[in-house]
VEXPAVO-811638 format. One record per atom (N, C-alpha, C): residue number from 0; residue in one letter; atom name; z, x, y. Coordinates in Angstrom, 1 decimal, padded with zeros to 4 digits. Atoms other than C-alpha are relative to their C-alpha. Example, Ala and Ser with C-alpha at 12.3 -4.5 7.8 and 13.67 -1.06 7.14 Angstrom:
BEGIN
i:aa:at:c3:c1:c2
0:A:N:000.0:000.9:-001.2 $
0:A:CA:007.8:012.3:-004.5 $
0:A:C:000.0:000.9:001.2 $
1:S:N:000.0:-000.9:-001.1 $
1:S:CA:007.1:013.7:-001.1 $
1:S:C:000.8:-000.8:001.1 $
This chain:
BEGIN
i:aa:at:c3:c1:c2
0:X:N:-000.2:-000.9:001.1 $
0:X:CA:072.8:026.4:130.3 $
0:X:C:-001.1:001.1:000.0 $
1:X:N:001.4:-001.3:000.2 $
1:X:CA:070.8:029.7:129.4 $
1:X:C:001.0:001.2:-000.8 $
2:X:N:-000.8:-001.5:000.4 $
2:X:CA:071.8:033.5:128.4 $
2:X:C:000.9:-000.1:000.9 $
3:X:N:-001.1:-000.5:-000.6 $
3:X:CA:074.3:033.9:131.0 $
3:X:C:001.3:-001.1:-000.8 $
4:X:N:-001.2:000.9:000.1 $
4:X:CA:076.2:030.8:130.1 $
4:X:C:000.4:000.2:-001.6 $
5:X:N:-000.4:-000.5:001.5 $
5:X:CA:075.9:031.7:126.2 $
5:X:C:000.4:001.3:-000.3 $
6:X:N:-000.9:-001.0:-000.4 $
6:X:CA:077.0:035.0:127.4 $
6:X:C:001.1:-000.6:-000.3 $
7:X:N:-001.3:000.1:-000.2 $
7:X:CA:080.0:033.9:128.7 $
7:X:C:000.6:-001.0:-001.1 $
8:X:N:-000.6:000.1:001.3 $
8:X:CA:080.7:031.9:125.6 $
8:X:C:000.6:000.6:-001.0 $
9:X:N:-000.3:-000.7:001.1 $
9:X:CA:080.3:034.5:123.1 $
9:X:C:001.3:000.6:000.4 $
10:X:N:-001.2:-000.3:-000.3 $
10:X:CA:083.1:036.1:125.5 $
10:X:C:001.2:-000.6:000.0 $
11:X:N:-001.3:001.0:000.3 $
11:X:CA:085.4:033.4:124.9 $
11:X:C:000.0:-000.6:-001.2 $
12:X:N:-000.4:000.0:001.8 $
12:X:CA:085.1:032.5:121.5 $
12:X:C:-000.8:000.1:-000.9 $
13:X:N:000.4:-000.8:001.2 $
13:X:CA:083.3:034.8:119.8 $
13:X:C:-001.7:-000.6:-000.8 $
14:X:N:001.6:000.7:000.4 $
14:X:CA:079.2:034.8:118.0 $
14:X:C:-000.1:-001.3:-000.7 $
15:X:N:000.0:001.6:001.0 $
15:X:CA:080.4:032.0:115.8 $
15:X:C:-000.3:-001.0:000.7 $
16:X:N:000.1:001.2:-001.0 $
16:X:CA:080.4:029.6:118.7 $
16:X:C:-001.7:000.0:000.6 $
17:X:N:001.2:-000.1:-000.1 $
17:X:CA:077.2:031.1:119.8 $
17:X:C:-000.6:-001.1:-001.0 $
18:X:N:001.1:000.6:001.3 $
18:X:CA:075.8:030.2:116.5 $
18:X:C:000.0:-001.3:000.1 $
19:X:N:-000.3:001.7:000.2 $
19:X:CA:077.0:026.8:116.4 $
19:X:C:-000.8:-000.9:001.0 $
20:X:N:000.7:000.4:-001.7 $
20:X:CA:075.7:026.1:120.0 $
20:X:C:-001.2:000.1:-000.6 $
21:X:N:001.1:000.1:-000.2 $
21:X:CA:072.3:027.2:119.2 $
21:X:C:-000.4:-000.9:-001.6 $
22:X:N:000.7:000.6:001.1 $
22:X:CA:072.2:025.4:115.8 $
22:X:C:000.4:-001.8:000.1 $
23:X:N:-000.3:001.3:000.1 $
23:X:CA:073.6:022.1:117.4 $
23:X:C:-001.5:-000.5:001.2 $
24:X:N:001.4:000.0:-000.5 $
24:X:CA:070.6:022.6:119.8 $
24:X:C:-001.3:-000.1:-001.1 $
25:X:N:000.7:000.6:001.0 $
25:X:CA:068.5:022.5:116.9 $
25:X:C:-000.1:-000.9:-000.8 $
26:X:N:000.2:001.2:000.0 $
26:X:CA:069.7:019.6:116.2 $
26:X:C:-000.1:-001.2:-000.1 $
27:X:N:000.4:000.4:-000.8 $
27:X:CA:068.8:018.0:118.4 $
27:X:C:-001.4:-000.3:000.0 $
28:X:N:001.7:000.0:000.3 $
28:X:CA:064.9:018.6:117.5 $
28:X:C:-000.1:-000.6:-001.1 $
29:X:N:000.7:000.3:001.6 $
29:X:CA:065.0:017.4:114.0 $
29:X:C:000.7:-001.8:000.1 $
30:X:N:-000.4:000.8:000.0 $
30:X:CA:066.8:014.1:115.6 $
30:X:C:-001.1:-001.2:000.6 $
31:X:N:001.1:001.1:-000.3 $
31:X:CA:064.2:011.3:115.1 $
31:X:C:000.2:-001.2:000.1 $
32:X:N:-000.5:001.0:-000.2 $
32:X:CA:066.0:008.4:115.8 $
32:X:C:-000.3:-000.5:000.9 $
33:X:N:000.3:001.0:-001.2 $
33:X:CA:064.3:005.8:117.7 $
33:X:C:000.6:-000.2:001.1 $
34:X:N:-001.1:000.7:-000.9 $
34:X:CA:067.4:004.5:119.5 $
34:X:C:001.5:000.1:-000.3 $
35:X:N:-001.0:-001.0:000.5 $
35:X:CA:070.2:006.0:119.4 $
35:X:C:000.7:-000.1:001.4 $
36:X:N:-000.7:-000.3:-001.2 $
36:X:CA:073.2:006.2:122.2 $
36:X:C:000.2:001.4:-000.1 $
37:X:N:-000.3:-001.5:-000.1 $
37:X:CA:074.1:009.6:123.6 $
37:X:C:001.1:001.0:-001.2 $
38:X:N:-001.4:-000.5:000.7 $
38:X:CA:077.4:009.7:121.5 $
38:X:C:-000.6:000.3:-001.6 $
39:X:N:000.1:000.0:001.2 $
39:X:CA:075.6:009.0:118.2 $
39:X:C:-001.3:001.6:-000.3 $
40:X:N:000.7:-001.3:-000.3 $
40:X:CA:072.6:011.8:119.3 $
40:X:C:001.0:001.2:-000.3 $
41:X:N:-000.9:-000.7:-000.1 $
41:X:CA:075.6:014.4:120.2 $
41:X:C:000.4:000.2:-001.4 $
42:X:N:-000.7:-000.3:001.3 $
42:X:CA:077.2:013.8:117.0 $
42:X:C:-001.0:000.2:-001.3 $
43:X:N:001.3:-000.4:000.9 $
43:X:CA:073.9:014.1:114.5 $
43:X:C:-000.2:001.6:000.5 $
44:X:N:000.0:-001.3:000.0 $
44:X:CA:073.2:017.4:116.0 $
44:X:C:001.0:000.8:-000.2 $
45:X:N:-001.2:-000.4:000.2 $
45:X:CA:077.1:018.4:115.8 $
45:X:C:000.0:000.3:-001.8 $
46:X:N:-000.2:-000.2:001.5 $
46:X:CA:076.6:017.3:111.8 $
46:X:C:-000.9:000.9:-000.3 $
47:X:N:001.6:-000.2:000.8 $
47:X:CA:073.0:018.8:111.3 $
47:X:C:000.9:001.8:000.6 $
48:X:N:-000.1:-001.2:-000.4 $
48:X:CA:074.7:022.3:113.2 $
48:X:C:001.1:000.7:-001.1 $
49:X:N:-000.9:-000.6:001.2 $
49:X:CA:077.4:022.2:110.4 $
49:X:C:-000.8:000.1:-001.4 $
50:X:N:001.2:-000.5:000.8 $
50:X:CA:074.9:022.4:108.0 $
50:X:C:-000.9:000.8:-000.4 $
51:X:N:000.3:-000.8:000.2 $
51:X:CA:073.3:024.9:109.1 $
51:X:C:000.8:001.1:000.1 $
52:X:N:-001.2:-001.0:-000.4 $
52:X:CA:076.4:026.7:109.9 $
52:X:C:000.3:000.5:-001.4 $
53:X:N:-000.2:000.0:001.1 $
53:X:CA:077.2:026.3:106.2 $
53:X:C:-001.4:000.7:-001.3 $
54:X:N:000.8:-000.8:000.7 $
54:X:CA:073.9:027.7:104.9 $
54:X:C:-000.8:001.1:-000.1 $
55:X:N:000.1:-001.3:-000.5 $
55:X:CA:073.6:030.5:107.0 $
55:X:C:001.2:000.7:-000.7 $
56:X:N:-001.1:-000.9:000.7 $
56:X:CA:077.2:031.5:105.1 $
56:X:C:000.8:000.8:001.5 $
57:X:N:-001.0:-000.7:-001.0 $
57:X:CA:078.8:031.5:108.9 $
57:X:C:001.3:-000.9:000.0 $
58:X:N:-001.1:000.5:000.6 $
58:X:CA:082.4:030.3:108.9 $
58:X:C:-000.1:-001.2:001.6 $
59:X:N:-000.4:001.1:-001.1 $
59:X:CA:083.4:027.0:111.0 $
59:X:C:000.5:000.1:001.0 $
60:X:N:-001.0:-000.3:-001.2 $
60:X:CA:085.7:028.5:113.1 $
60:X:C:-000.1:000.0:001.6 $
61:X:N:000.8:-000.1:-001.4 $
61:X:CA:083.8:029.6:116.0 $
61:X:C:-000.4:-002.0:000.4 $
62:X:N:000.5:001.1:-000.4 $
62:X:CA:082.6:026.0:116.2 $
62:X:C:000.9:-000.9:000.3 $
63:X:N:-001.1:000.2:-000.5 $
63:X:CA:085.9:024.6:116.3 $
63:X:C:000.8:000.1:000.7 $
64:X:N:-000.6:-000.6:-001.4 $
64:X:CA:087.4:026.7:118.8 $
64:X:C:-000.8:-000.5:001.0 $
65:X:N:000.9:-000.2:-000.8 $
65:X:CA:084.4:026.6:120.9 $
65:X:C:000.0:-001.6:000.3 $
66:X:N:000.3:001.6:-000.4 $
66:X:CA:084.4:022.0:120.6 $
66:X:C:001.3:000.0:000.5 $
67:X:N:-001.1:000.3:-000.5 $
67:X:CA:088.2:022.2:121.3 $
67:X:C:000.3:000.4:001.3 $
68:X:N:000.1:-000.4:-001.2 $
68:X:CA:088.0:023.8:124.1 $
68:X:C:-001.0:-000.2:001.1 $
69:X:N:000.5:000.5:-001.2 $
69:X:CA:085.1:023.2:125.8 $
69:X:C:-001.2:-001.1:000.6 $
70:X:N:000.0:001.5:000.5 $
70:X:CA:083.9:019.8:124.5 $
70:X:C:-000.5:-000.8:001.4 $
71:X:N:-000.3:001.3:-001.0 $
71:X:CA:085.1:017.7:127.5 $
71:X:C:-001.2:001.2:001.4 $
72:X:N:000.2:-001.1:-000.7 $
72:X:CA:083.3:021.0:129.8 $
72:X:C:-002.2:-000.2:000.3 $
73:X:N:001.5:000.1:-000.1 $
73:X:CA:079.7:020.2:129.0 $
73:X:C:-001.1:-000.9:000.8 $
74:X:N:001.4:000.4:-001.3 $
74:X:CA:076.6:019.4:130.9 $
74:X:C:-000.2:-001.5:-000.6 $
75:X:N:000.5:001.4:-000.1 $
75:X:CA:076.0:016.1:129.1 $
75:X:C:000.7:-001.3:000.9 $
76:X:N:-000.8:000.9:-001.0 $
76:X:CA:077.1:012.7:130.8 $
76:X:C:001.2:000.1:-000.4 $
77:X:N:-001.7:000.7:000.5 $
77:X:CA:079.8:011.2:128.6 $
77:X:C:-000.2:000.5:-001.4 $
78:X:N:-000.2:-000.9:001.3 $
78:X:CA:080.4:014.1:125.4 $
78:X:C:000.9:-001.2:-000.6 $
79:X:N:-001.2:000.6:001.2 $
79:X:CA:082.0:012.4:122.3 $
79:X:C:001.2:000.7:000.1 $
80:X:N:-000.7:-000.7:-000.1 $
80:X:CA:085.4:013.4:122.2 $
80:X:C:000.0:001.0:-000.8 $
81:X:N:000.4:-001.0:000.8 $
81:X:CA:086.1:016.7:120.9 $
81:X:C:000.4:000.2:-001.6 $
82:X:N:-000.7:000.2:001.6 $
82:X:CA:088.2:015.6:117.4 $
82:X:C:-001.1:-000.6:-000.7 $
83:X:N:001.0:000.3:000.3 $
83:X:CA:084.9:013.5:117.0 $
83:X:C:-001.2:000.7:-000.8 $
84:X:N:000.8:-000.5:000.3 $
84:X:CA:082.5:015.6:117.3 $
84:X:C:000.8:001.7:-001.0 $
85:X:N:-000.2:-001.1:000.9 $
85:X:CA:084.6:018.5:115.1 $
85:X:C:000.0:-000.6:-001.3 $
86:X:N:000.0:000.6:001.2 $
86:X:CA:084.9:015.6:112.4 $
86:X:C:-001.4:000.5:-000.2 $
87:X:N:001.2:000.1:000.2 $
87:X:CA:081.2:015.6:112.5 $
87:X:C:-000.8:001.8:-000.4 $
88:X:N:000.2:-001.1:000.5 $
88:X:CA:080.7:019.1:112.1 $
88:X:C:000.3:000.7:-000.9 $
89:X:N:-001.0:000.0:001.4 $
89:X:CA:083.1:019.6:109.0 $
89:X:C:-000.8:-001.0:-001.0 $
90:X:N:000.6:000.7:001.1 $
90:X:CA:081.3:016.8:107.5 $
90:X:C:-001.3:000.6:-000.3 $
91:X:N:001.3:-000.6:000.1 $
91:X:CA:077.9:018.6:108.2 $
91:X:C:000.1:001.3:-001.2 $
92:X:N:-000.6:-001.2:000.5 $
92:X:CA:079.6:021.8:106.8 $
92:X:C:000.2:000.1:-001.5 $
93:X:N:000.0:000.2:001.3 $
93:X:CA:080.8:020.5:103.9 $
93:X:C:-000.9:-001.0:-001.0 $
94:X:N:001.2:000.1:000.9 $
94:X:CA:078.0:018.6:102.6 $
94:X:C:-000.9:000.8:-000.4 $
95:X:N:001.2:-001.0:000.2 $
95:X:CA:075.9:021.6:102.9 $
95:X:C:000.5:000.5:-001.2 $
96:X:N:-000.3:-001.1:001.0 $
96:X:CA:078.3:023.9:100.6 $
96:X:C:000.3:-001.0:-001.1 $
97:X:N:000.1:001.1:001.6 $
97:X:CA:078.5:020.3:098.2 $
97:X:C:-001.3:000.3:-000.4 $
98:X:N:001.3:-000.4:000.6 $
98:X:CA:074.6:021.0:097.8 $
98:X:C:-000.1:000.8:-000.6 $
99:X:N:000.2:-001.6:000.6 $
99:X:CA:074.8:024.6:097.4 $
99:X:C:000.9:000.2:-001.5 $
100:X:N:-000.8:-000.2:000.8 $
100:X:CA:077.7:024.2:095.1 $
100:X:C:-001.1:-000.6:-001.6 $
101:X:N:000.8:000.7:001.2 $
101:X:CA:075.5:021.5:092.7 $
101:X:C:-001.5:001.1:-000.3 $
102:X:N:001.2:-000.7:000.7 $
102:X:CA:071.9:023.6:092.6 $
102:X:C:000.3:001.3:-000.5 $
């Protein structure tokens, strides 16, 4: 991965996927879990990217296109499936705007 390859993302489905990418990269950093399998890592950063996706005020979409498609495509060993990890991102999404909604 790098700019070329998040290049060629944005060209296929658009900055939202960008976003989502670099905010499931992030995390990734805030994931302090001792022990933890790949699948359950994957999917904490997947929830924590809908989260921020939801409080940056960017829409899900991009993130959804961008897991449906190219999910199974990625550099890790063995990616959660992609209905998985889109649950997981919907759930990140919508807990955020449940917060936002209560303060």
């Amino acid at each position: 991965m790098g700019l070329p390859w998040l290049a060629q993302m944005r060209r296929r489905h658009g900055w939202s996927a960008v976003a989502f990418i670099l905010c499931h990269e992030i995390g990734h950093t805030v994931d302090f879990t001792p022990v933890a399998g790949q699948w359950t890592r994957e999917l904490y950063a997947d929830e924590i990217a809908g989260m921020l996706l939801a409080a940056l005020g960017l829409p899900l979409d991009g993130a959804v296109h961008f897991l449906a498609a190219e999910a199974n495509c990625l550099p890790c060993t063995s990616p959660p499936p992609a209905a998985a990890r889109i649950v997981a991102v919907a759930r990140g999404y919508r807990q955020m705007l449940a917060q936002t909604m209560l303060s």
